[in-house]
C-alpha positions as CSV (number, residue, x, y, z in Angstrom):
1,X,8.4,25.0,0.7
2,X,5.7,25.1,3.5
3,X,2.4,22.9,2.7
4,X,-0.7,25.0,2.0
5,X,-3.3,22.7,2.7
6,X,-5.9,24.2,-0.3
7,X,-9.4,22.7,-1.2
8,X,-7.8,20.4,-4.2
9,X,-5.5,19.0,-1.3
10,X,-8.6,18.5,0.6
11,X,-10.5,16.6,-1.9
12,X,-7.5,14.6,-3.3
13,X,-6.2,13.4,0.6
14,X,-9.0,13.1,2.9
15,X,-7.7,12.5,6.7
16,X,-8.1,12.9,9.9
17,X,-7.9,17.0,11.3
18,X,-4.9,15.7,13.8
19,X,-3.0,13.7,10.5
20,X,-4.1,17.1,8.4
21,X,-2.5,19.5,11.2
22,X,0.8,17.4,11.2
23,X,0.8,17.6,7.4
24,X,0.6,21.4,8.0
25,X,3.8,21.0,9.5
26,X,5.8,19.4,7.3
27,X,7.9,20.1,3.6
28,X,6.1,19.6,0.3
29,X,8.1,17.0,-1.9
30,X,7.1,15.7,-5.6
31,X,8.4,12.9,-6.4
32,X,8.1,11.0,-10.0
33,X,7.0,7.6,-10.9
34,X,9.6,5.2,-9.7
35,X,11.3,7.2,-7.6
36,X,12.6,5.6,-4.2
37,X,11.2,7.7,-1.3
38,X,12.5,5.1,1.2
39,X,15.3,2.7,0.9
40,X,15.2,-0.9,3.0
41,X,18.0,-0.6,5.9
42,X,18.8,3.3,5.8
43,X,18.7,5.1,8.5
44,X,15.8,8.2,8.9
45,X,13.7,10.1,10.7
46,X,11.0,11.4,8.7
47,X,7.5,10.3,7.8
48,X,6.2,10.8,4.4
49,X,2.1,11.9,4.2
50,X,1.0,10.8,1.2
51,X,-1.4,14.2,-0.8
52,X,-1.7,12.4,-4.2
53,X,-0.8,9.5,-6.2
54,X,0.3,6.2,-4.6
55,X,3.5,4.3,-3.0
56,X,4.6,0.8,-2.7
57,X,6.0,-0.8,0.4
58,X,8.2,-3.6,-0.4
59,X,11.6,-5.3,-0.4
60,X,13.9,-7.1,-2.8
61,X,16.5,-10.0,-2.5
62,X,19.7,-10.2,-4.2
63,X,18.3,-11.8,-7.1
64,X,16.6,-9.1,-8.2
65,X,13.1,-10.7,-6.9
66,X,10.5,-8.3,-5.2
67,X,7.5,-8.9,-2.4
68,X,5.1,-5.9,-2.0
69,X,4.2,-5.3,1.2
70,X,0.7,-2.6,0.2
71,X,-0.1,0.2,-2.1
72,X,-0.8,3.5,0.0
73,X,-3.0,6.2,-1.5
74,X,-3.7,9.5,-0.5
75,X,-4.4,10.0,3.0
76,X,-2.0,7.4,3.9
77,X,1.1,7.8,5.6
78,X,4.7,5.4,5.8
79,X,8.2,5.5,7.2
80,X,6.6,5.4,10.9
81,X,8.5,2.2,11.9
82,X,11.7,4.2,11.7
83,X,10.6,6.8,14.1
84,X,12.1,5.0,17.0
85,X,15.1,5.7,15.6
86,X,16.0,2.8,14.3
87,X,17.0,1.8,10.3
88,X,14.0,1.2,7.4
89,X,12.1,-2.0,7.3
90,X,10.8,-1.9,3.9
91,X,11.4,0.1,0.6
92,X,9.4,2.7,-0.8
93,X,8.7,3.9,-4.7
94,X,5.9,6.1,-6.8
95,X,3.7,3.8,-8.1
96,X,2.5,7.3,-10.4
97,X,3.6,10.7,-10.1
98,X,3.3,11.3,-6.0
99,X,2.9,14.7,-3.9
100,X,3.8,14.0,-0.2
101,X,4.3,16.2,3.2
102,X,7.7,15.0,4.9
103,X,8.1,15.4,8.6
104,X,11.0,14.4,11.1
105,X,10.8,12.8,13.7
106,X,11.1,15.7,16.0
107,X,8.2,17.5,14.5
108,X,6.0,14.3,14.8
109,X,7.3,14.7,19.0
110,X,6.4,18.2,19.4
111,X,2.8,17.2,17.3
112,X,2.2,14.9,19.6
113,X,2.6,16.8,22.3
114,X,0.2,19.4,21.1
115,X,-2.1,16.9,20.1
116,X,-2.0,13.9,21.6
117,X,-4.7,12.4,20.2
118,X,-2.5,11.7,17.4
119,X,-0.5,9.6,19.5
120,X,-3.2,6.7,19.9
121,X,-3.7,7.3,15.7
122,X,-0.2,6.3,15.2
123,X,-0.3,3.6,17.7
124,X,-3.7,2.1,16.3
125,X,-1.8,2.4,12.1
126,X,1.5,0.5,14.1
127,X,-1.6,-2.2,15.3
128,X,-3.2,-2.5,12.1
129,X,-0.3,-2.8,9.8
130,X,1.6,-5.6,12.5
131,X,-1.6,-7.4,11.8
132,X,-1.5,-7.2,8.5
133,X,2.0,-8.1,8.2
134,X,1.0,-11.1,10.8
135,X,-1.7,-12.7,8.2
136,X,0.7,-11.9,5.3
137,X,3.7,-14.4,7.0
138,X,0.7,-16.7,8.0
139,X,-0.6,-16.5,4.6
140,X,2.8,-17.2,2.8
141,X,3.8,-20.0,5.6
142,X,0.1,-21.6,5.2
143,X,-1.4,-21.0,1.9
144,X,-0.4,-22.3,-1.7
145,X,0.0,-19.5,-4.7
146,X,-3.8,-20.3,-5.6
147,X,-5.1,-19.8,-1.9
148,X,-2.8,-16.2,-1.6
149,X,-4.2,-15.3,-5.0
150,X,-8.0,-15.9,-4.5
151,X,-7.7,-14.0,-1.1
152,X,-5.8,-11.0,-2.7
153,X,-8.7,-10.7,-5.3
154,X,-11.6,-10.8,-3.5
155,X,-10.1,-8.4,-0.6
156,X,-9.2,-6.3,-3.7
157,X,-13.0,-6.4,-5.3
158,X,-15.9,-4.5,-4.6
159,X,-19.0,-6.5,-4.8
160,X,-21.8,-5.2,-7.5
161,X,-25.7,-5.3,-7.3
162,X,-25.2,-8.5,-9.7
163,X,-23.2,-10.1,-7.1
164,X,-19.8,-9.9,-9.5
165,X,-16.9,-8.5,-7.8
166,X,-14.9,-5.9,-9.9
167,X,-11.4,-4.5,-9.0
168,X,-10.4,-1.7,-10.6
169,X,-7.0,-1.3,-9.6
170,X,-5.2,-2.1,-12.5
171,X,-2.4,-5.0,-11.9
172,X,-0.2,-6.7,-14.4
173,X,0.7,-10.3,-13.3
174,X,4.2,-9.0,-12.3
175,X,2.3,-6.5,-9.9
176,X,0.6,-9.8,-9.1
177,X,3.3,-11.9,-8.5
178,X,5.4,-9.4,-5.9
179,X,2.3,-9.0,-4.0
180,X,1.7,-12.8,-3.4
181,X,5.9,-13.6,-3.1
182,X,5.9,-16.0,-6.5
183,X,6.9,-16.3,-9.5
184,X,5.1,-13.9,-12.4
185,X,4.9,-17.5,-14.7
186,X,3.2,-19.2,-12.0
187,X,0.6,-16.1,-11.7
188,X,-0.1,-16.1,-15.2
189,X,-0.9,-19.8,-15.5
190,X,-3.1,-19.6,-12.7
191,X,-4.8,-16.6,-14.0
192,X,-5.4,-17.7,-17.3
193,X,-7.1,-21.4,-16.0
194,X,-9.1,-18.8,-14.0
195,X,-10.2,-17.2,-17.2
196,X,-11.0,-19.9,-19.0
197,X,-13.0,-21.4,-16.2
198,X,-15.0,-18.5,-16.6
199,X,-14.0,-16.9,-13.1
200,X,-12.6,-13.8,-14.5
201,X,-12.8,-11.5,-17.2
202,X,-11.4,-8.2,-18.1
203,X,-14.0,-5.5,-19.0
204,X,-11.9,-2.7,-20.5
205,X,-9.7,-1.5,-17.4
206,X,-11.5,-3.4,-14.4
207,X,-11.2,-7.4,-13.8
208,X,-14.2,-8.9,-13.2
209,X,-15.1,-12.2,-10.9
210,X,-18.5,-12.9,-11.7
211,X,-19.0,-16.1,-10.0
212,X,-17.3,-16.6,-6.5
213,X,-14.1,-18.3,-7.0
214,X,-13.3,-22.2,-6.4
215,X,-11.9,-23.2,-3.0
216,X,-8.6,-24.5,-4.4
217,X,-7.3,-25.1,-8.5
């Protein structure tokens, strides 16, 4: 069906009017928790505009072991790398029950061409996320388990008038563990001499660093 952009859609996925008018354009698709959106090596054409809930990027080995990539919520947008025509770089499944605006890659051309002001948008999302995949090899080439971890949690917290940093995105150590490209043992040891250290706590859903966290464990 055709995507009615409604105030509820507005509130829920706040973007920018160019990524709004392409959403416009494209198919409505629910998808539920777990589904695959986007499978690692396939071949496609279409970009998925995240309206509500949230994806992960990631990939998996043969072994069954995972490495997430990011968590996209609404406003977002993923499956841009393949617009050049070439196969998927990463997988992609609902974190929670997801609403998302699909469009191929022809409809993205003929946006562009009517607004091409959402041509530098995509190029500066392509910039931000090779950057981000940049510090993520440096960070997995150059830092130990500890040094990923403490850099995950304090990008993940938001500082308090107390000083604490809270995150309340709720992770599970095996969330933990893909994220940082470990094992979910070694995140939970860590994470419990952490806790008794007295560097984190959990306060009903949120995690809580109250004191900064030590340079290395």
């Amino acid at each position: 069906m055709t995507l009615k952009l409604d105030s509820t859609v507005d509130t829920i996925a706040p973007m920018s009017d160019a990524l709004r008018r392409l959403a416009a354009r494209g198919q409505v698709r629910r998808f539920r928790k777990g589904a695959i959106l986007i499978e690692e090596g396939e071949a496609g054409d279409t970009l998925f505009i995240l309206l509500a809930g949230r994806l992960r990027a990631f990939a998996s080995a043969s072994n069954g072991r995972e490495i997430t990539y990011g968590i996209y919520g609404p406003g977002e947008y993923l499956g841009e790398l393949s617009l050049d025509g070439g196969v998927r770089s990463a997988s992609v499944a609902a974190v929670e029950p997801a609403v998302c605006a699909v469009v191929t890659r022809e409809t993205v051309r003929r946006h562009i061409l009517d607004c091409p002001e959402f041509a530098l948008e995509l190029l500066t999302k392509v910039i931000r996320r090779t950057r981000a995949a940049t510090l993520s090899a440096r960070n997995l080439a150059l830092n130990d388990v500890y040094g990923r971890l403490k850099q995950l949690l304090e990008s993940l917290g938001q500082r308090r008038p107390d000083g604490a940093r809270v995150i309340d995105e709720r992770l599970t150590h095996r969330e933990l563990a893909q994220r940082l490209g470990c094992s979910r043992e070694m995140v939970s040891r860590v994470m419990k001499d952490l806790a008794d250290g007295g560097y984190v706590r959990q306060e009903g859903a949120l995690l809580v660093l109250p004191t900064p966290l030590p340079p290395r464990w």
